[in-house]
C-alpha positions in Angstrom: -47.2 29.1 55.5 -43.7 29.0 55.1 -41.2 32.0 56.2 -40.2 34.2 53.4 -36.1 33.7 53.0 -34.1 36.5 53.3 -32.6 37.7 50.8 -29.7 38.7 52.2 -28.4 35.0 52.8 -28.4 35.4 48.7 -25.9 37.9 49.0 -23.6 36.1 51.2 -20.8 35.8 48.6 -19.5 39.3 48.2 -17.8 40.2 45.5 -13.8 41.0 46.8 -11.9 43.5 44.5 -8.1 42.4 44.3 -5.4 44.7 42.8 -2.4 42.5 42.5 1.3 43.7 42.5 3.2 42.1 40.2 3.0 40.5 36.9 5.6 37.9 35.9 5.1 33.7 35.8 4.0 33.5 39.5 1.3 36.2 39.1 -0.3 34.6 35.9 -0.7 31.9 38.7 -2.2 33.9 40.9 -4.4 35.4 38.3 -5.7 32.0 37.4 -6.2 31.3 41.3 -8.7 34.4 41.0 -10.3 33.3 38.2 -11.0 30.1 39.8 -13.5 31.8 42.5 -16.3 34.0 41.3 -16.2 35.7 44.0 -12.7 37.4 43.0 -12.6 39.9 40.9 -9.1 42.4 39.2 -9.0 45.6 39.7 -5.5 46.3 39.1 -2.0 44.6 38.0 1.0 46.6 39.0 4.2 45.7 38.0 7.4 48.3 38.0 8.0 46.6 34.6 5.4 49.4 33.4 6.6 53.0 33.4 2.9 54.4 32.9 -0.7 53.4 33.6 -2.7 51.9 30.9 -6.1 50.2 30.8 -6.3 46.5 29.0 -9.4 44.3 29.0 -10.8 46.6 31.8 -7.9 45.9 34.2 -5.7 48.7 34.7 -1.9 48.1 34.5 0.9 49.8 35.6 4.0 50.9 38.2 3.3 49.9 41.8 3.4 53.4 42.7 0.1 53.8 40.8 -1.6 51.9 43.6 -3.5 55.0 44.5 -5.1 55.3 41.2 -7.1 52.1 41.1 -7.2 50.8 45.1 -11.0 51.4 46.0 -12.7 51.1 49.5 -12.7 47.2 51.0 -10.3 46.4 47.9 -7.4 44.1 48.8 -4.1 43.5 48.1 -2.5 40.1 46.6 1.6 40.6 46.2 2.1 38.0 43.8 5.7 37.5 43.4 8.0 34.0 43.7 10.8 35.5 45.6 10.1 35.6 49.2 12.9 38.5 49.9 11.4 40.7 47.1 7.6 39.9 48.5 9.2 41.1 51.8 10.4 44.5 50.0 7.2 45.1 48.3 5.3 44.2 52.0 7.9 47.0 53.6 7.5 49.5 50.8 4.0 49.9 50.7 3.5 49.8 54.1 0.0 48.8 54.4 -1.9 47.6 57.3 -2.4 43.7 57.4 -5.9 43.6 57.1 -5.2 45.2 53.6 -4.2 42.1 52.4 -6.3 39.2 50.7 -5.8 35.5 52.0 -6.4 33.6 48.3 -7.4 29.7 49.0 -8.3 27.8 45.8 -11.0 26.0 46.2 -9.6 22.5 45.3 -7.4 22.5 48.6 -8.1 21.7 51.8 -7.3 24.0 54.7 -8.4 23.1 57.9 -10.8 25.2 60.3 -8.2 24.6 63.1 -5.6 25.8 61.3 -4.4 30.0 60.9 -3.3 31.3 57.6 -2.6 34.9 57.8 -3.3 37.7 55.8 -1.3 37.6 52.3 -0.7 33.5 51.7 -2.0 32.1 49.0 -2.7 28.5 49.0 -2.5 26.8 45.6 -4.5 23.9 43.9 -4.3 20.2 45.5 -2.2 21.7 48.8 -3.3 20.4 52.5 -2.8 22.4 55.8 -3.9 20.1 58.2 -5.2 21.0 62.1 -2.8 23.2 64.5 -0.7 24.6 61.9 -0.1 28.1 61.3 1.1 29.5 57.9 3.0 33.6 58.6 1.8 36.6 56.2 3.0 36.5 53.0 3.1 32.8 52.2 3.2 30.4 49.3 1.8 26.9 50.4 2.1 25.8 46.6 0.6 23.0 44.4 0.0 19.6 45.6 2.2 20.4 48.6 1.1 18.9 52.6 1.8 21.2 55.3 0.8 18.6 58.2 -0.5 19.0 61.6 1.1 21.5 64.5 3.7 23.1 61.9 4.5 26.1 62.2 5.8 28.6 59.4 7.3 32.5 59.6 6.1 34.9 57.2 6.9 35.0 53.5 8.0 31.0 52.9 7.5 29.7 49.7 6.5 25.5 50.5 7.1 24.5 46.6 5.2 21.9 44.6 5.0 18.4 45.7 6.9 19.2 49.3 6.2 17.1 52.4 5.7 19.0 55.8 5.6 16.5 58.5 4.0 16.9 62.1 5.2 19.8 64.1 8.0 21.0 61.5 8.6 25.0 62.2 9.8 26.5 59.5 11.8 30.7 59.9 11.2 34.0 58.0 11.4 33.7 53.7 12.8 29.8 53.3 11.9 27.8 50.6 11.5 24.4 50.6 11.8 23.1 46.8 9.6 20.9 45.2 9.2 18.0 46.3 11.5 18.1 49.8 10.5 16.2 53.1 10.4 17.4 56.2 10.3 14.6 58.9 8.6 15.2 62.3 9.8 17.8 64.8 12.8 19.3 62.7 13.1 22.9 62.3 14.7 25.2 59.7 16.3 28.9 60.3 15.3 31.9 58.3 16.1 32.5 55.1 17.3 29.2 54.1 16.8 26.9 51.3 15.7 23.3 51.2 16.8 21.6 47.9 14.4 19.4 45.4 14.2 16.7 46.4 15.6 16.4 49.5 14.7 14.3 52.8 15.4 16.7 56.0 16.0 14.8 59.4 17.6 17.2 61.2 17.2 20.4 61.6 18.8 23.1 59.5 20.2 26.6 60.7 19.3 29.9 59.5 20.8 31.0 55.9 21.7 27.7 54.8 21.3 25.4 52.0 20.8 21.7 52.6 20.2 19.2 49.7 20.2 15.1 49.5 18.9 12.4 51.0 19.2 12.9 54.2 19.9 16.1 54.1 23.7 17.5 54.2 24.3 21.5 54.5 25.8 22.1 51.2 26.9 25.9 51.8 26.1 29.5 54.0 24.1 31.6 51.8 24.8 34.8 51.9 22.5 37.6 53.8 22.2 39.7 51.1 21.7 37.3 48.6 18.6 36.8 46.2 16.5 33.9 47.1 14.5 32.8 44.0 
């Protein structure tokens, strides 16, 4: 006679609650990357573009500050906002521990099991992050983007659709690398800086810069305290 399955291996797949903070373009991406994985469910949509807490289609909406009345026990967190400085705000103001945060991987990308990708990144359809590389908190390792082997990125990039990490590229805290850039081998790129569509980097880049063509020229210092979309 043949064992009796446990039924618990039927209840592998767990249902995760998400509450996710904000609700503009990027998030109705994120939303669909939930929707994707049945697994995933909404419990929340916060957005400081609401001044009160309402209920539509069973999802409750509201201020980010009305986090308390919807966050449940083993719900998790998705901040799902383009700009990396104002995920980085949101990340500081709420001041929740890491483990608080969902790691969202849609299920037509490939990630591989010897790579890390930290608590918060969400890694859209079509992307690759090959073996030894490590993606920080907060990312955005976007559409049909590569991030190859042994690279390296800070928290809160944003790699953009279509872009080409190549072997070993480290990449600092909150840059984003436009749709469709290259990165070639080995170079490296400061915080907060900005890699232009398009554009073929073979050297590497310091921090709070922006660098555009083919190769790569720095076009201009940006600003500390400016808003990096």
């Amino acid at each position: 006679m043949l064992p009796q399955k446990d039924s618990r291996a039927q209840k592998m797949r767990v249902d995760q609650k998400l509450i996710v903070i904000g609700d503009g373009g990027h998030s109705s991406v994120i939303q669909d990357l939930i929707d994707s994985d049945s697994t995933y469910s909404i419990l929340g949509i916060l957005d400081d573009r609401y001044s009160t807490s309402f209920v539509q289609d069973g999802i409750l909406r509201g201020p980010v500050d009305a986090l308390g009345e919807v966050i449940q026990k083993d719900s998790k967190l998705v901040i799902a906002i383009g700009s990396n400085k104002i995920r980085k705000k949101i990340v500081e103001r709420l001041a929740m521990p890491a483990s608080m945060y969902a790691t969202l991987i849609h299920p037509s990308s490939f990630v591989s099991k010897r790579a890390v990708v930290e608590n918060g990144t969400v890694v859209m359809p079509k992307a690759v992050i090959n073996a030894g590389a490590v993606i920080g908190a907060h990312s955005i390792v976007n559409s049909g983007s590569l991030v190859e082997h042994d690279c390296c990125l800070a928290p809160y990039v944003h790699v953009c659709p279509g872009s080409t990490l190549t072997g070993a590229v480290t990449v600092g805290e909150g840059t984003q690398i436009s749709a469709g850039a290259t990165l070639v081998p080995g170079v490296s790129i400061g915080e907060w800086s900005v890699i232009a569509a398009g554009a073929v980097v073979t050297q590497s880049i310091p921090a709070y810069r922006m660098a555009a063509g083919c190769p790569a020229e720095i076009k201009k210092r940006i600003d500390s305290r400016e808003r990096i979309l």
